[in-house]
N, C-alpha and C positions, 0 to 999 in steps of 0.2 A: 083329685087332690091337686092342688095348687103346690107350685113349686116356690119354693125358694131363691130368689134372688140374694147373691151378698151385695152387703154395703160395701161400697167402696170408702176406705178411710181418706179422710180426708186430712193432709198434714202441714204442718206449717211450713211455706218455703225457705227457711233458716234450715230446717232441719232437714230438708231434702239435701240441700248443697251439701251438706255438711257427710248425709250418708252416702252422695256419691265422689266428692274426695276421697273419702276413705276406700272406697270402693276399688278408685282408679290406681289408687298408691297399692293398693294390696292386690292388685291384676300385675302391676307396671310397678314393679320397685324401682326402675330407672329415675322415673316421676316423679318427682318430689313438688311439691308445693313452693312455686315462685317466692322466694324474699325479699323484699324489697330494700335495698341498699340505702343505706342513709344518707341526709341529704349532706353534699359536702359543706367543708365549712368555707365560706369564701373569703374569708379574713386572715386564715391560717397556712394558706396554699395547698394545704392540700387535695384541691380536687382542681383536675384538668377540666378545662371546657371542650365542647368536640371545635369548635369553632379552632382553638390556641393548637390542636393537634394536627388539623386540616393543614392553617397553613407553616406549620411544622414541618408536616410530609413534602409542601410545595416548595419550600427552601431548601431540603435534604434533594428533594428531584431537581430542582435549579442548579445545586450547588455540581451534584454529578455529571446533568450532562454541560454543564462549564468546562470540569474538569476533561470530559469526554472529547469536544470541538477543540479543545484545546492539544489534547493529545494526536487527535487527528490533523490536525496542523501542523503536527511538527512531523510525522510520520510523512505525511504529504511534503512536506519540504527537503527532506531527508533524500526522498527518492527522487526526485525532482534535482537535486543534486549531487546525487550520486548515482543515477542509474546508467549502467552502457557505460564504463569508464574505459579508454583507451587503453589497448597494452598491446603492447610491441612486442613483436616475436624475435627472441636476439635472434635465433640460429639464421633467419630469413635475411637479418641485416646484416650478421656476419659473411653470408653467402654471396648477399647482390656486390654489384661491380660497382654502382653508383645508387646513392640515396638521395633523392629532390625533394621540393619541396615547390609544386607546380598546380595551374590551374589547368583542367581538362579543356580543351577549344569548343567552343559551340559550334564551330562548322564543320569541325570535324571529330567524330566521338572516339580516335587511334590515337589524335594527337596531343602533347603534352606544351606547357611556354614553361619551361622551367624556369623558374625564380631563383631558390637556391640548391647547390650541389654540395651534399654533407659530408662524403670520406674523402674527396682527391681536390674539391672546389675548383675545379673546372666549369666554364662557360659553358652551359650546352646547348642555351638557347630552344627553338621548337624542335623537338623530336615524335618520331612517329615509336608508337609503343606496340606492338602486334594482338600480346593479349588483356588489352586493356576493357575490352567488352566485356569480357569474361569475368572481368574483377567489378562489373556494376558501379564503374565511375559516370558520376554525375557531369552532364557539362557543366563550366561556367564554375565550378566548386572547387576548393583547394585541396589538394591531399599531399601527404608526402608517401613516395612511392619508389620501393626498391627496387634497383632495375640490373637485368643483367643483358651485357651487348649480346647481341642475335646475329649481327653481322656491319658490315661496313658503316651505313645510317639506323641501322632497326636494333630497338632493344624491345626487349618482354619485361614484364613484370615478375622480379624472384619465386622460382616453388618456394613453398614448404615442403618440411617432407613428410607432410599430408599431402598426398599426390592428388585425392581423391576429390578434394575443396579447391573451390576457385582461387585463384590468386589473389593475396591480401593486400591489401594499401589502406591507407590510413587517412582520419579527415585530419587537418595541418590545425590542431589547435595547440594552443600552449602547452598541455601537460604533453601530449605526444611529442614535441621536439622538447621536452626537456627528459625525457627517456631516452629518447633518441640521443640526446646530447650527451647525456650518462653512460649511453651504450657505447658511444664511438669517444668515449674519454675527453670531450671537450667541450667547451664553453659553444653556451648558444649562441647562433650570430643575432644580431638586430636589424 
């Protein structure tokens, strides 16, 4: 006996598509069947171009980091101007004997040319300073430096009384002798 073979039906491809749509929505209800969005009207504005959004986004991004280099400037500037501001220790000035305002010698790193002398305005010309290494004065640089006599020609630079810290001195810029000047109740000299 011969068997039988089935036919295979053969269907129109419209209606293939159509039953596995259906197929896929009713596995996948997530799935829906794309709709195609209608086209905009261009005469009424209502539709965006991707092109008008592009460079949209590229002006919003220009506009920020403008605003961004700009902020950062001024930050920078800021600090640049403000940072390490001099402040005088009164208790330190109230203590020294004398407060200068002198350039450290190049030949020698002890010794002071004092310029000017701020509580008594005495002359005092070069003196030798003992703990002036200690205090990491620069040659050739100007500072104003509280000093207490040590003996006959020698002075030291005033403690604080942070014993523990090197002894402070100051670099001779305007705002420092105008604290200074404030501290010792008088007018700055010129």
């Amino acid at each position: 006996m011969a068997r039988r073979t089935p036919k295979s039906r053969k269907t129109h491809p419209a209606a293939t598509a159509q039953r596995s749509q259906r197929s896929a929505t009713a596995t996948h209800p997530r799935h829906e069947p794309a709709v195609a969005a209608p086209p905009a009207d261009v005469g009424s504005g209502q539709g965006v171009d991707s092109g008008d959004r592009v460079l949209h986004a590229r002006l919003v991004l220009l506009i920020a980091a403008g605003i961004s280099a700009v902020w950062g400037a001024c930050l920078a500037g800021l600090a640049l101007l403000t940072a390490n501001p001099v402040t005088l220790n009164p208790a330190q000035i109230d203590a020294a004997d004398y407060v200068v305002t002198a350039i450290v010698s190049s030949e020698r790193p002890d010794e002071i040319v004092v310029e000017t002398e701020w509580k008594r305005g005495r002359e005092l010309g070069t003196i030798l300073v003992e703990n002036l290494k200690e205090a990491k004065a620069v040659s050739g640089e100007r500072y104003l430096i509280p000093l207490t006599r040590a003996g006959r020609d020698r002075y030291r630079v005033t403690e604080t009384l942070q014993a523990e810290l090197p002894p402070l001195i100051y670099p001779a810029v305007p705002e420092a002798e105008r604290q200074l000047a404030a501290l010792l109740g008088q007018a700055r000299p010129e």
